[in-house]
N, C-alpha and C positions, 0 to 999 in steps of 0.2 A: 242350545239343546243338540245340535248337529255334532259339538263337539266332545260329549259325552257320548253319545250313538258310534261316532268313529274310532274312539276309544275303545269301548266294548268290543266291536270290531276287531281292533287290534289284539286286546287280550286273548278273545279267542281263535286267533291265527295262534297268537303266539301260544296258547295252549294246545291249536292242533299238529303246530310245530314239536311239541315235545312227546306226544303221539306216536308222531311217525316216528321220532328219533327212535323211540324205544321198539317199535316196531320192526327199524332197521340195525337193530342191536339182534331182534331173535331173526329178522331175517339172512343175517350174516351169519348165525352159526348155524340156521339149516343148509345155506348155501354149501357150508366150509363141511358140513357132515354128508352131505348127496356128493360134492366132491372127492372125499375121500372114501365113501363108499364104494362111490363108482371105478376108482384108482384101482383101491383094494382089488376089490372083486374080477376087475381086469385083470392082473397081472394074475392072481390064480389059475382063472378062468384059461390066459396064456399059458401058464403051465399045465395046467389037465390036456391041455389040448395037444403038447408035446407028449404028451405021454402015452396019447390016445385015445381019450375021452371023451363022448360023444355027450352031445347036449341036445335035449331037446327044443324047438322054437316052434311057435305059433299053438303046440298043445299035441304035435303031430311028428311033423319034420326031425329027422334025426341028421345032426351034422357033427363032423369029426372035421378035423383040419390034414390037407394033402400035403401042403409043401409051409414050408417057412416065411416064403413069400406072403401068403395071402392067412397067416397067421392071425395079424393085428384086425383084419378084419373081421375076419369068424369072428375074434371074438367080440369085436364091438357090436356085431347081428347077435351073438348071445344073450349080452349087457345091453340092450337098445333101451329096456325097460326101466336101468336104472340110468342112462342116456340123459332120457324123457324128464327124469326125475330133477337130473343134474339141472337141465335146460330150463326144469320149469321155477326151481329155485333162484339160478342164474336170472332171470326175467324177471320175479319178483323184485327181488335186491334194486334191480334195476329200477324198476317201476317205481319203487318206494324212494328213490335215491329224487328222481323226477317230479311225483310228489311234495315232498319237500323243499324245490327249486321251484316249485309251481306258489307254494304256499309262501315261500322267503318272498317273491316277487312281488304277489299279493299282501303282505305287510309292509316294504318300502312304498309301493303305490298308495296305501292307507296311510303311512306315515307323512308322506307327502301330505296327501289333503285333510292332515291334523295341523300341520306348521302352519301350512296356508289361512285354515280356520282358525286356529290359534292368532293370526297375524293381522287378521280382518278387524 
């Protein structure tokens, strides 16, 4: 009986395994879309800013860019929100990648104590 139970087991790691896969299929293209939006929108964002374009931040603050210098900056305090975005899809991905490593590990430890039951 134990080794039907560790079976079952098994099946559903390895069904949670294919979960996450899909999981980290859509989590990789929201990754790959917050990154490129956030690209995008940067490099604009750097050109308004050469031109003279003032942006508003916090709902209030109005900031224009001085020198060339601290260009890349401004605009990433512009872009923080889609930053946030970037970072928080970035983390997912991750997490989910984890997951996964969490759950493979957990099915060779089951696998183990199927051989062994099996061998008994």
């Amino acid at each position: 009986m134990e080794v039907i139970s560790v079976a079952k087991v098994i099946n559903n790691i390895i069904g949670d395994i294919g979960v996450q896969r899909k999981r980290l299929d859509e989590l990789a293209k929201h990754k790959a879309r917050t990154e490129a939006n956030y690209q995008k929108t940067i490099t604009t964002t750097m050109v308004a800013l050469r031109t003279g374009q003032k942006f508003t931040i916090e709902k209030e603050e109005q900031v224009g860019c001085t020198s060339e210098t601290n260009l890349k900056k401004t605009a990433e305090g512009v872009c923080s929100e889609l930053l946030y975005d970037k970072l928080v899809a970035e983390s997912g991905y991750k997490n989910c990648i984890v997951n996964i490593e969490c759950l493979k590990s957990q099915l060779n430890a089951k696998q183990s104590i199927l051989r062994y039951l099996e061998n008994e």
